[in-house]
C-alpha positions, 0 to 999 in steps of 0.5 A: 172063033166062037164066042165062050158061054160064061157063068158066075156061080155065088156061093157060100166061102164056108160051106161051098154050097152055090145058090145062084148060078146067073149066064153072064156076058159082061164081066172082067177078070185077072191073074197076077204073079204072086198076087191075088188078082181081081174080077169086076161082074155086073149082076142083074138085080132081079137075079134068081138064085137055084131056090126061085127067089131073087138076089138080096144083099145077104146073098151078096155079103162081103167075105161071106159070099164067094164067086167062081167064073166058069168059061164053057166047061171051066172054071177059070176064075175064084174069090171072095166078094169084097165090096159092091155097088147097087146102080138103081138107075141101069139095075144092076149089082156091081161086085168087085172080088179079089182072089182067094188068095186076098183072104191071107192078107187078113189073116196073121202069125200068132200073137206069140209069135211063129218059129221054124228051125230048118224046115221045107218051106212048103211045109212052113206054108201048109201049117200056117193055112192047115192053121187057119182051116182047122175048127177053131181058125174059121178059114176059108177051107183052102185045100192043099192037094196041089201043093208038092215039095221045094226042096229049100229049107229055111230057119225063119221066125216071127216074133210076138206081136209081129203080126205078119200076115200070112199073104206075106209070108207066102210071098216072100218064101215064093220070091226067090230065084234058084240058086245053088245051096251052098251047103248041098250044091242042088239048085233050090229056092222060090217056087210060084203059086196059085189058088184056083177055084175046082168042083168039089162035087156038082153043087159045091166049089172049093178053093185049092192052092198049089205051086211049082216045084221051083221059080224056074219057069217053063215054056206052056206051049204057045208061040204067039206072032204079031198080026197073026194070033195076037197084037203086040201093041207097045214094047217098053224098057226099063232101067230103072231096077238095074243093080250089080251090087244088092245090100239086104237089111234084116232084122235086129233081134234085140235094141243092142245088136244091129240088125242082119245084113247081106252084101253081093255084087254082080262081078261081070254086070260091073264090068259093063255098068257103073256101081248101081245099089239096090237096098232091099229092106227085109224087116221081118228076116232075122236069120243072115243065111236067108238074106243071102238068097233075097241078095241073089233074087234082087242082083237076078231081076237088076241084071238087065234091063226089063223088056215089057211087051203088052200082048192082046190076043185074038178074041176066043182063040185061046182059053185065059187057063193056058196062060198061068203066071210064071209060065213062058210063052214065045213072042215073034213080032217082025219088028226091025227094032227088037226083033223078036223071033220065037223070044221066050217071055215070061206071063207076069199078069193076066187079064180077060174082058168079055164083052157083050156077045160073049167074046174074050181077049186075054191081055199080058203082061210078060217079061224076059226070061232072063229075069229069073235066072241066077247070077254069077256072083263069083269073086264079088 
């Protein structure tokens, strides 16, 4: 296959102008599950930006200064630079960027405090970020044109002083696996997400969030076999998250009240293994109603043990935006041990390194499907 031309664009985070576009052919970039992912970009010093002049440290302003990855025709990566290196002995500016995503982390709920009674928890999302983008918050002007309806209403509240940041708070309404509403008996709850970086126009990049309608996740089309389009190069299992019983702790709402709390159990796991607890601390969850469905996410993801393949493919056979986080691939390996034939895997973290002459392998982690099911809590 033929190698990918890459580019780096640099531009303003706020004004979305770009005003250095530098071809590139040795950089790395990532995607993680509910995270903010990375990109480490070597940048020559003498670098001439789109005016004529060359590259000086105000171009390269953490914060300020965003980058966009483009492969061939797509941009497939976007962040915010968060710190760099001057290697004087080989030239070059070494930049490490995190996600758009890793600008939330330093913005929080309100010093008085944030209260939602019932309300869709994109909704929740859109004010917080709408928040921040207005004039007055000088965010980072997300858009939310990629962002459609959950169906999951929730009653939460953060209390003066609390100061959450709102990467959190995306987080924690994101990681829920759907389960049946027990007021409406509809499959709701969590959903993924994603900040990418799109053209706003031919000399302007933005930064768009959007998300699934629910944490189910779905097949993007790719089988992959070992030794023919890619290497499964190890297979490890882990036990250690294994549960069948969940105590979720919340928040007390004041010094003479314990604090919120939620108990399940995995009925049919119990029947197979010994009582094994899992303790999830929900400090900043008032509300009992909603630690019923962190009880159900945390028994989902201890039901079995995790399989976790790392997959490498073949160089240039495939562009690193088929591979969203929380899509399912299917893996075949021929192995006599595992076994794995048309298996379904869910993308749990991406990563691409280009090397010199230009050529991709996309690395994965994945774990089984089965993860992201719900769990029979009946008679617990």
């Amino acid at each position: 296959m033929v190698a990918s031309t890459y580019k780096v664009f640099l531009y303003d985070i706020r004004s979305q102008k770009i005003y250095a576009e530098i071809p590139m052919s040795d950089l790395s970039y990532d995607y993680e599950l509910d995270g903010e992912g990375s990109a480490s970009v070597s940048l020559p010093m003498e670098s001439v930006k789109l005016d004529g002049t060359t590259l000086k440290p105000i171009d390269v302003f953490p914060v300020r200064t965003a980058i966009a990855i483009q492969r061939g025709s797509e941009l497939v990566w976007g962040g915010l630079v968060w710190q760099y290196r001057v290697d004087l002995t080989n030239k070059l500016i070494k930049i490490d960027a995190g996600g758009y995503f890793s600008y939330y982390k330093y913005r929080h709920t309100y010093t008085n405090g944030n209260r939602f009674v019932f309300k869709e928890i994109i909704d929740m999302i859109k004010w917080f970020i709408l928040e921040i983008n207005s004039t007055w918050g000088n965010g980072i002007h997300t858009s939310l044109s990629g962002l459609v309806p959950n169906g999951a209403r929730r009653s939460k509240s953060w209390a003066p002083l609390e100061y959450v940041s709102i990467a959190d708070v995306i987080a924690d309404l994101a990681d829920e696996v759907p389960s049946i509403d027990i007021k409406n008996f509809k499959m709701v709850g969590g959903f993924f997400f994603y900040f990418d970086p799109y053209w706003v126009d031919s000399t302007h990049i933005g930064n768009r969030m959007s998300n699934t309608p629910n944490r189910d996740p779905d097949y993007n089309g790719v089988s992959l076999t070992q030794g023919v389009d890619c290497e499964i190069t190890e297979i490890g299992v882990d036990g250690n998250d294994l549960a069948n019983a969940s105590y979720v702790v919340g928040a007390t709402t004041n010094s003479k009240t314990p604090p919120a709390h939620y108990e399940l159990r995995n009925p049919a796991f119990s029947s197979q293994l010994p009582y094994m607890d899992v303790i999830v601390n929900a400090n900043t969850e008032k509300k009992w109603p909603n630690l019923y469905w962190q009880a159900k996410s945390a028994l989902s993801a201890g039901a079995i043990p995790t399989i976790l393949p790392t997959v490498v493919t073949y160089p240039n056979m495939f562009s690193p935006n088929q591979f969203k986080t929380g899509t399912k691939i299917k893996l075949s390996s021929g192995d006599s041990f595992l076994e794995l034939n048309e298996a379904e895997y869910v993308i749990t973290r991406v990563a691409v390194s280009v090397t010199g002459d230009g050529s991709d392998r996309i690395t994965m982690d994945v774990v089984q499907d089965e993860l992201f099911k719900e769990v029979d809590t009946t008679n617990a």
